[in-house]
C-alpha positions as protocol buffer text, in pm:
chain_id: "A"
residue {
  index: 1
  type: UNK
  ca { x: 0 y: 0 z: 0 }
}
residue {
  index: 2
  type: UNK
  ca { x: 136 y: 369 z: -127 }
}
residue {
  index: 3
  type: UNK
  ca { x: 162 y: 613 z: 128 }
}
residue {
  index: 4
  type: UNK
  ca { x: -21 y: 860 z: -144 }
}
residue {
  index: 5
  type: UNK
  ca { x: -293 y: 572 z: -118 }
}
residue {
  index: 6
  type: UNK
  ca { x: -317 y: 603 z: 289 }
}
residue {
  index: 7
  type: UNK
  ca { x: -302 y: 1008 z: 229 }
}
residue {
  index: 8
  type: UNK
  ca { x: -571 y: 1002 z: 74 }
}
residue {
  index: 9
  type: UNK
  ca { x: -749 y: 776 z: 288 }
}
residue {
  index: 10
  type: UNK
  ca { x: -677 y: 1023 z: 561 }
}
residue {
  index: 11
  type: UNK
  ca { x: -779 y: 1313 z: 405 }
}
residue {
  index: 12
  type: UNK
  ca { x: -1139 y: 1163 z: 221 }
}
residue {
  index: 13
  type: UNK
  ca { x: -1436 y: 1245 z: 387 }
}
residue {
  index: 14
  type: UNK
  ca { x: -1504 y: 887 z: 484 }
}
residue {
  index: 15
  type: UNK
  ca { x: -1311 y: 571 z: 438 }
}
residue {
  index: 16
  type: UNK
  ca { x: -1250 y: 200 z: 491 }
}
residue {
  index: 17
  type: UNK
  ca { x: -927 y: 42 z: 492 }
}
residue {
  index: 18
  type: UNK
  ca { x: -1000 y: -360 z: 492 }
}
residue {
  index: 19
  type: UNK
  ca { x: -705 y: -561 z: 507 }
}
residue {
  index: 20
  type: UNK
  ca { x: -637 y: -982 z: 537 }
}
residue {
  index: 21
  type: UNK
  ca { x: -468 y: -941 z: 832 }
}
residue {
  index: 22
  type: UNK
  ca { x: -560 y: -774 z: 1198 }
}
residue {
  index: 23
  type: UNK
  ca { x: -212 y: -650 z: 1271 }
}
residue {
  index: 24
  type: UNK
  ca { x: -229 y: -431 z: 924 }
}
residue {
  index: 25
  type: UNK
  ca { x: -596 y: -326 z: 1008 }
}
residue {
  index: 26
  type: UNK
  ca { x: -462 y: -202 z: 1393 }
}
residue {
  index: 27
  type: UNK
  ca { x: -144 y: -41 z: 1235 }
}
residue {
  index: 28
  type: UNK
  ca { x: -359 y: 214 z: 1009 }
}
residue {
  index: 29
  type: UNK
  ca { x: -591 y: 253 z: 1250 }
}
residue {
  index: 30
  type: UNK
  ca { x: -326 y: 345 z: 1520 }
}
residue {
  index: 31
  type: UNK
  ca { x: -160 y: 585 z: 1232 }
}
residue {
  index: 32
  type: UNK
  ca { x: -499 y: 741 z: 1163 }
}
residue {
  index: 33
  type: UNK
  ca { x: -624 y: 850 z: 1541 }
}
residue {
  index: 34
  type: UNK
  ca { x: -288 y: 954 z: 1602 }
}
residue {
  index: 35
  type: UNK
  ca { x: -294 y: 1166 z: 1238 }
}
residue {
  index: 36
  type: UNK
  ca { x: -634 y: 1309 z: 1429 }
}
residue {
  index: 37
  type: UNK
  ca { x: -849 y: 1112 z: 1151 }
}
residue {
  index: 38
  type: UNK
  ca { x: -1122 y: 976 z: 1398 }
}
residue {
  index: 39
  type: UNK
  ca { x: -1087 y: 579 z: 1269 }
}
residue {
  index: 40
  type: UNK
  ca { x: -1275 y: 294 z: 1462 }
}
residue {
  index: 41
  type: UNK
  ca { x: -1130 y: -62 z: 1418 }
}
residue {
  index: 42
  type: UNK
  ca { x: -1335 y: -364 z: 1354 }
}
residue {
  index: 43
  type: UNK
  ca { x: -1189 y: -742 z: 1323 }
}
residue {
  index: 44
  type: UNK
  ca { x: -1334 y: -1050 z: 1408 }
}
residue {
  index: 45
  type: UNK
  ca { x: -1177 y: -1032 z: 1797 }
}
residue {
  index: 46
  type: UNK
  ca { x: -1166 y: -662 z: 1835 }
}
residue {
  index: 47
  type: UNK
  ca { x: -1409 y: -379 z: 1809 }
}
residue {
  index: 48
  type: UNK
  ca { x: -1313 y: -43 z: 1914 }
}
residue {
  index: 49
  type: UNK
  ca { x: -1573 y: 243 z: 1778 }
}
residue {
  index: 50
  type: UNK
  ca { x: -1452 y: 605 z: 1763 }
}
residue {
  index: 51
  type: UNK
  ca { x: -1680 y: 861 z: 1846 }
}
residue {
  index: 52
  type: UNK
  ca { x: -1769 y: 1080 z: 1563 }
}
residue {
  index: 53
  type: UNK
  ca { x: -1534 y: 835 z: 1323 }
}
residue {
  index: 54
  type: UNK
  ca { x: -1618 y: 857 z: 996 }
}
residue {
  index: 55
  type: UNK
  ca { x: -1323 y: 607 z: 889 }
}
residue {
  index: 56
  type: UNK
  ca { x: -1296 y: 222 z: 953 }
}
residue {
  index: 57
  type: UNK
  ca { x: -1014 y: 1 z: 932 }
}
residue {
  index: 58
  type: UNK
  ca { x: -1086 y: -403 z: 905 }
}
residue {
  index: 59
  type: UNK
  ca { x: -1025 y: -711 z: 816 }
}
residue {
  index: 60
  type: UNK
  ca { x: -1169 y: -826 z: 454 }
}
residue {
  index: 61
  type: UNK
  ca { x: -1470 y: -1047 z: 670 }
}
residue {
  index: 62
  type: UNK
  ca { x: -1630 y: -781 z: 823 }
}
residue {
  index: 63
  type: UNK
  ca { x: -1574 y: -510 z: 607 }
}
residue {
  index: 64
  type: UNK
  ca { x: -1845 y: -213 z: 637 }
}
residue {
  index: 65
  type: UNK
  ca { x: -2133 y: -218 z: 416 }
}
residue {
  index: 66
  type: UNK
  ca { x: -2261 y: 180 z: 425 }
}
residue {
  index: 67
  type: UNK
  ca { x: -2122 y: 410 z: 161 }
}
residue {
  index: 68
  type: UNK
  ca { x: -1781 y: 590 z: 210 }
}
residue {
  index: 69
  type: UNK
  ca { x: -1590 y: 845 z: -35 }
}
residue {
  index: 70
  type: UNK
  ca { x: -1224 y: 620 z: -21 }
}
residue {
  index: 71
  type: UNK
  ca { x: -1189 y: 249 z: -1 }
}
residue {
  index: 72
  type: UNK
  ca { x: -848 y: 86 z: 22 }
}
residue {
  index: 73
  type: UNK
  ca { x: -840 y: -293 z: -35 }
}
residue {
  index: 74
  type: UNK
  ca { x: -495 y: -463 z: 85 }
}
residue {
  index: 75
  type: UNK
  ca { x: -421 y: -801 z: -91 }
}
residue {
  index: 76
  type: UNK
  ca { x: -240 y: -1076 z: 24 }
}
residue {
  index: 77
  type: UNK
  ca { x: 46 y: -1214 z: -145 }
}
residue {
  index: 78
  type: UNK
  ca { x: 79 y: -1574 z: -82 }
}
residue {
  index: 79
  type: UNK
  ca { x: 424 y: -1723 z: -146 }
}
residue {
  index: 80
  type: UNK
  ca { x: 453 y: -1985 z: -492 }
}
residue {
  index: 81
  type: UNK
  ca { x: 592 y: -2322 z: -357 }
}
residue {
  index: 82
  type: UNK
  ca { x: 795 y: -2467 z: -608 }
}
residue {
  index: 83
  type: UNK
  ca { x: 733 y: -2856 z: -474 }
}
């Protein structure tokens, strides 16, 4: 992920960042509150809403469903095994 991708994230009017993993999902929403973008965090073990958040960073299984002005979509990469 760019970091012109997460500016802009930060600076849209809304967002959602939805990632495979939990740990990525935490680390942009620890970089967005402390930016002072109000971001809540939602993963399948952890829920922490933001007052007045109009951001959300997730994990790809509970991804938010209402409309938003910036989505950012983090892919895996899964390693080829040459067997």
């Amino acid at each position: 992920m760019s970091l012109q991708a997460l500016e802009r994230y930060n600076t849209a009017e809304s967002g959602v960042y939805a990632s495979p993993l939990r740990l990525l999902a935490m680390e942009v929403w620890d970089q967005c509150n402390q930016r002072g973008t109000y971001c809540s965090l939602i993963t399948g073990q952890e829920k922490e809403e933001v007052a007045f958040s109009q951001h959300t960073a997730c994990t790809v299984e509970v991804s938010a469903s209402r409309p938003v002005s910036c989505v950012l979509y983090k892919r895996a990469r899964i390693p080829h095994s040459h067997a």
